[in-house]
Residue, then its C-alpha position, 0 to 999 in steps of 0.5 A: x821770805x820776809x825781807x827783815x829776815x834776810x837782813x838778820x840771816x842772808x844765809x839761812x834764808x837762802x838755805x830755806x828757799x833752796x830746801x823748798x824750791x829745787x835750785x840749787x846756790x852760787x856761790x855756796x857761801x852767800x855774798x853779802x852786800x854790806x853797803x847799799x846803792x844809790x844813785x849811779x851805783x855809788x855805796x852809801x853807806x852800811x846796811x843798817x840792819x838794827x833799823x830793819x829788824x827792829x821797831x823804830x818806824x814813825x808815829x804815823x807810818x803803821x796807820x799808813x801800811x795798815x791801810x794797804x795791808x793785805x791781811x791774808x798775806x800778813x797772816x800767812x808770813x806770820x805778822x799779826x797786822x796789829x803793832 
C-alpha cells in the first residue's frame, strides 16, 4: 500500500487490503481525515492531496532518498528509483 495512493483513494485501497488480508472494515464507508494534526491534536489545515501525488519535491530532495532507498522494496511497490 503506497501512501500517495491512499491520499488519492482511501477507499479503494482499504478495499485491496481487505480482499487480501481476512479482516474485515468498520466502518464500511471509510472515514476520511480531511484536515492534519499537530501539536496538541489542533487541525492545521486540509490535506493537501495534490502535493502528495504529484512531483513537486525540491531540487535536492530525490538525491537524499536515493541514497536510502531500498531498491528491492522499490521495485516491489512499483517505483523505478530513478525520477
Amino acid at each position: 500500500m503506497r501512501h500517495e495512493d491512499v491520499i488519492a483513494d482511501i477507499g479503494r485501497e482499504l478495499d485491496c487490503s481487505t480482499d487480501r488480508f481476512p479482516t474485515r472494515r468498520r466502518p464500511r464507508i471509510p472515514v476520511d481525515i480531511a484536515s492534519p494534526v499537530g501539536p496538541g491534536w489542533n487541525p492545521v489545515g486540509p490535506v493537501e492531496r495534490e502535493w502528495y501525488t504529484t512531483d513537486t519535491s525540491p531540487d535536492d530532495e530525490p538525491a537524499l532518498l536515493a541514497a536510502r532507498l531500498n531498491r528491492e522494496l522499490m521495485g516491489t511497490l512499483g517505483y523505478s528509483g530513478e525520477k
